[in-house]
N, C-alpha and C positions, 0 to 999 in steps of 0.2 A: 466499656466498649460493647456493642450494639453486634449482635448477629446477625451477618446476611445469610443468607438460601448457598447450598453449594454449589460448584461453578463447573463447567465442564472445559478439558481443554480438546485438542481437536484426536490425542490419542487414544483419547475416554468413549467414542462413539464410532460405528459405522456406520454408513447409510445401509438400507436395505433393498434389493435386487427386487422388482418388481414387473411385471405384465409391461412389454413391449414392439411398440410395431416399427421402431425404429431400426431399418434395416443396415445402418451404417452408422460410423461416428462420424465420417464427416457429411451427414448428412443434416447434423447438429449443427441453427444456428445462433451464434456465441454473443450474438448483438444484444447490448447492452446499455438501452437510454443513448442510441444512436454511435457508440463505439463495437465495432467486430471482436476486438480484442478486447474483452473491459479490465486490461491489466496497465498498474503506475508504479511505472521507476522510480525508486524512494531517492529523494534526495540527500543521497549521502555524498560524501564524495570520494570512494572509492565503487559508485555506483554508475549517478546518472550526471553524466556532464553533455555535451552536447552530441560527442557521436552516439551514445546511448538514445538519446532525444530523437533521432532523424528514425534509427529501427526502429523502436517501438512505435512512433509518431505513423510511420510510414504502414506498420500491421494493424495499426489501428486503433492503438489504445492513447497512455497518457505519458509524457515525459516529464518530468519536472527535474529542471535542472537545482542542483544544490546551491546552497546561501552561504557556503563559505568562503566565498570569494570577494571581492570588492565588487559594487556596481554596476563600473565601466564593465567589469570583466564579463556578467553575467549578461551584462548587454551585448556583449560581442557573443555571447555565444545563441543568445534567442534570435540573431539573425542569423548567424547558423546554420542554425535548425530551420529556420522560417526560410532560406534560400533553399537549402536542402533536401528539404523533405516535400513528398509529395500529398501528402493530407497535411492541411495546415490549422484541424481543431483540439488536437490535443499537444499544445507546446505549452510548458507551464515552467513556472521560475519559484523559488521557494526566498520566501524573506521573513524578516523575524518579524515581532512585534511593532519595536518602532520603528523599522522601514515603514509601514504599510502609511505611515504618515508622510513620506517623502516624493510627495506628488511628483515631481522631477521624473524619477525615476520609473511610477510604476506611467506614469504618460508616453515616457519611453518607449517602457516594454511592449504596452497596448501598441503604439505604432510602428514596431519594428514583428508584429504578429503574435503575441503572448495573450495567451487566454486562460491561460489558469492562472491564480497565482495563489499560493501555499504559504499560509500564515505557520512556520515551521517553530512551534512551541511544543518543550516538552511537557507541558503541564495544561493544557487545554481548556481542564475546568477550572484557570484562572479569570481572576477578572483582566488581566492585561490581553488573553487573546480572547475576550470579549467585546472590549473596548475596540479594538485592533479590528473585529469584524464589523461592530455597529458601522465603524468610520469609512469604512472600504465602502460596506454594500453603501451607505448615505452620497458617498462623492464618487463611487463608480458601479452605478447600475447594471452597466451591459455587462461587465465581467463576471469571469466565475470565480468564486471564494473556495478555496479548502481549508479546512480548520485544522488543530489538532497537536497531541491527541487527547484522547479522553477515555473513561475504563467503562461507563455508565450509561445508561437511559436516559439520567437526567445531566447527565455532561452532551450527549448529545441534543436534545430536546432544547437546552439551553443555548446552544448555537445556530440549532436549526431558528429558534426564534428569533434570535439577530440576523438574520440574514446567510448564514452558509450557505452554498450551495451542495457542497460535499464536506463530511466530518469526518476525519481517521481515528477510526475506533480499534484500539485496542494498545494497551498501556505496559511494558515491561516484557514483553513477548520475543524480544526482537534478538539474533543470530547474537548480536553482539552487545546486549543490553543487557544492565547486570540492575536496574533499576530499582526492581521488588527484591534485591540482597541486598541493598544499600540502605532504603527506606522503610521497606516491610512495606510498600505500598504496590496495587495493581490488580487485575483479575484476567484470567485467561480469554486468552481471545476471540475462544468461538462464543464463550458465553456473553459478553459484553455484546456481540455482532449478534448474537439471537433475543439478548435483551433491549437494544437499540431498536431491529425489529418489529419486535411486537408491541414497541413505542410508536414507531412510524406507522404500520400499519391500525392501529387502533385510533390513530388521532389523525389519520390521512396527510402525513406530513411527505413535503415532496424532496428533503431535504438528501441527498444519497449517501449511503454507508458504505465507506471506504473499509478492510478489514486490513488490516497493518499489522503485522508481526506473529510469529512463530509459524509462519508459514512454510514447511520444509519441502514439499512434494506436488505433486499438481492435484494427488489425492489431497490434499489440506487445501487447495484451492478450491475444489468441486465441494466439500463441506463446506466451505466459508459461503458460498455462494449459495448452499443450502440453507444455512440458517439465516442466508438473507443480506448476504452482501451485494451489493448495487455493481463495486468495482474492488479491485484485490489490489494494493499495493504489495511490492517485492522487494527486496534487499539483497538477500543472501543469494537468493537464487538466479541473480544475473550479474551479481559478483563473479571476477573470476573471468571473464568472457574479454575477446580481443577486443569488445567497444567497453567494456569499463575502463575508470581511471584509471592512471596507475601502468609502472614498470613491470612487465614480466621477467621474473629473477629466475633463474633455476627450476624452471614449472611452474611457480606463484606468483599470484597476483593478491594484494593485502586489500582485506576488510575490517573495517575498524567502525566502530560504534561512533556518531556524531557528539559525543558526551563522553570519549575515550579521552585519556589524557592524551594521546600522540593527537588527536586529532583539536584537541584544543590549544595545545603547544603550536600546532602549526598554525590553527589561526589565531589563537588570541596572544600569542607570545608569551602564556600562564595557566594554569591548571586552576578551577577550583574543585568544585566534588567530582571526582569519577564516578561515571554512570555507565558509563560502556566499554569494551575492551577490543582489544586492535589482536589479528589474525592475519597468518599465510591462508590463503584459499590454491587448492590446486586449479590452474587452467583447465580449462573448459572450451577454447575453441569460440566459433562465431557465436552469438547471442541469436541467432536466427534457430539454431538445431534448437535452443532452449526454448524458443517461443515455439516449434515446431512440435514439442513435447507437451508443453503445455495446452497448448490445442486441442490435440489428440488425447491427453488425458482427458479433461474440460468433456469431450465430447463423448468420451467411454464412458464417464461418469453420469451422464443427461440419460444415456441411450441405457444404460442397468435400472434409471431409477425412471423410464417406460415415459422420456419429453424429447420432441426432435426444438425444442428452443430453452438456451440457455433460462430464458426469462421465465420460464415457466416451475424452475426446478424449486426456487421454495417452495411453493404453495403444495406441489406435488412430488416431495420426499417425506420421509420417514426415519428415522436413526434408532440406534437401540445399543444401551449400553454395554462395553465388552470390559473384560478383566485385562491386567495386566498381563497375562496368558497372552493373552494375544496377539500381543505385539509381538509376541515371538514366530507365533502362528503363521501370521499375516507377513512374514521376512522366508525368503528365501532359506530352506533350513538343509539342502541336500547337498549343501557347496562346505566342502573342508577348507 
């Protein structure tokens, strides 16, 4: 077995505070390759189904409705969103590998208003969501491709050369993925999202880096976005909210990993390996206070490291690593 370089995850770093003229956070703007909000509702399905799709679509980022559903169903819902909402570039559908070959459908999608669509594989640096991309970008040009996901430089590099438009980078990270306990396989996700990076930028690839998982706070979003994420995918954190899926029971609302067994029971009618695991999340209210926060961090975060534009924050932060100390540090410590 081969030694890689060690990996950092995003509790491992801070940014550092820097010389700023930036006299407000919301004076910070968050545009991102033409989205305001460049945040994506992960396709789960106790995430983004279609009222999920209409807020986020409507602040400006991306919706991607989940693929656990039949078809028909997911068609009713991209109209939806496409009657619903009032920006109409970020509606996106997620399908698996051999959908992406069922012209039917995604011709559908395209004319009922879908413009992403989300080749949703767990394993990304396979050859089936390779195959799955060549086919897309060859028989539908104008659409946008996400891939995913993958842990690597050279998982993403590999996609971007087939065609992706955007690649969700980062492998085992996730609220409800238990993946690297399963396999021993993955790498943390800011490292992955800083190594993808300075893949893209060294080879001028225009391909975007999506950062997907372990993402807890709107601080691990202003990092991610540091080391070079294009756009942020979300799960856990808009779980929970009166537009996620799902019954609100007793205060909760359930989050379950797409590779959980409750969640393959329900769609496959069988389990094979478990990858992920199913949760109470306590409510949270509208999804709007959350994007409200996330904003407002996003823009504390631009305006310490001395950029009134989000787009500007790679090139111009700085990080430096901190001990395990400090997590304690950096928590509220005066509250019994």
């Amino acid at each position: 077995m081969k030694k890689n370089s060690e990996s950092l995850c995003f509790d491992d770093i801070l940014l550092l505070p820097g010389y700023s003229n930036v006299e407000s956070r919301k004076n910070v703007d968050l545009t991102m390759y033409g989205y305001s909000f460049p945040i994506v509702a992960s396709p789960m399905d106790t995430v983004c189904e279609w009222q999920m799709a209409i807020e986020i679509v409507n602040e400006g980022g991306i919706g991607i409705i989940h693929r656990y559903m039949d078809t028909a169903e997911r068609l009713y819902q991209i109209e939806n969103v496409s009657i619903s909402a009032h920006n109409k570039d970020g509606i996106g559908v997620a399908l698996s590998s051999l959908e992406c070959f069922d012209t039917q459908f995604i011709d559908d999608a395209v004319d009922l208003g879908c413009n992403w669509f989300c080749i949703d594989t767990a394993n990304g640096h396979g050859e089936a969501a390779i195959r799955a991309t060549q086919h897309l970008r060859a028989y539908y040009p104008g659409i946008n491709i996400m891939v995913g996901n993958v842990a690597t430089a050279e998982g993403y590099a590999r996609l971007a050369d087939v065609g992706a438009d955007a690649v969700r980078v980062g492998i085992g990270g996730g609220a409800t993925c238990i993946t690297r306990i399963v396999s021993g396989h993955g790498m943390p996700t800011l490292q992955s999202v800083m190594d993808a990076y300075e893949y893209k930028i060294n080879n001028n690839i225009k391909t975007l880096i999506v950062a997907d998982g372990g993402l807890r706070t709107s601080g691990d979003i202003v990092k991610a976005f540091a080391a070079g994420a294009d756009l942020v995918m979300l799960g856990s954190m808009l779980a929970g909210t009166e537009e996620a899926p799902g019954k609100l029971i007793d205060g909760f609302k359930e989050l379950r990993g797409m590779a959980s067994g409750e969640a393959q029971m329900s769609w496959k009618g069988e389990i094979s390996v478990v990858e992920g695991v199913s949760a109470k999340i306590k409510y949270k209210g509208f999804v709007q206070d959350i994007f409200n926060q996330i904003k407002g961090g996003i823009g504390s975060g631009c305006s310490y490291s001395g950029v009134s534009k989000l787009s500007e924050l790679a090139e111009n932060s700085e990080y430096t690593l901190v001990s395990q100390a400090s997590l304690s540090e950096s928590k509220p410590h005066a509250i019994m």
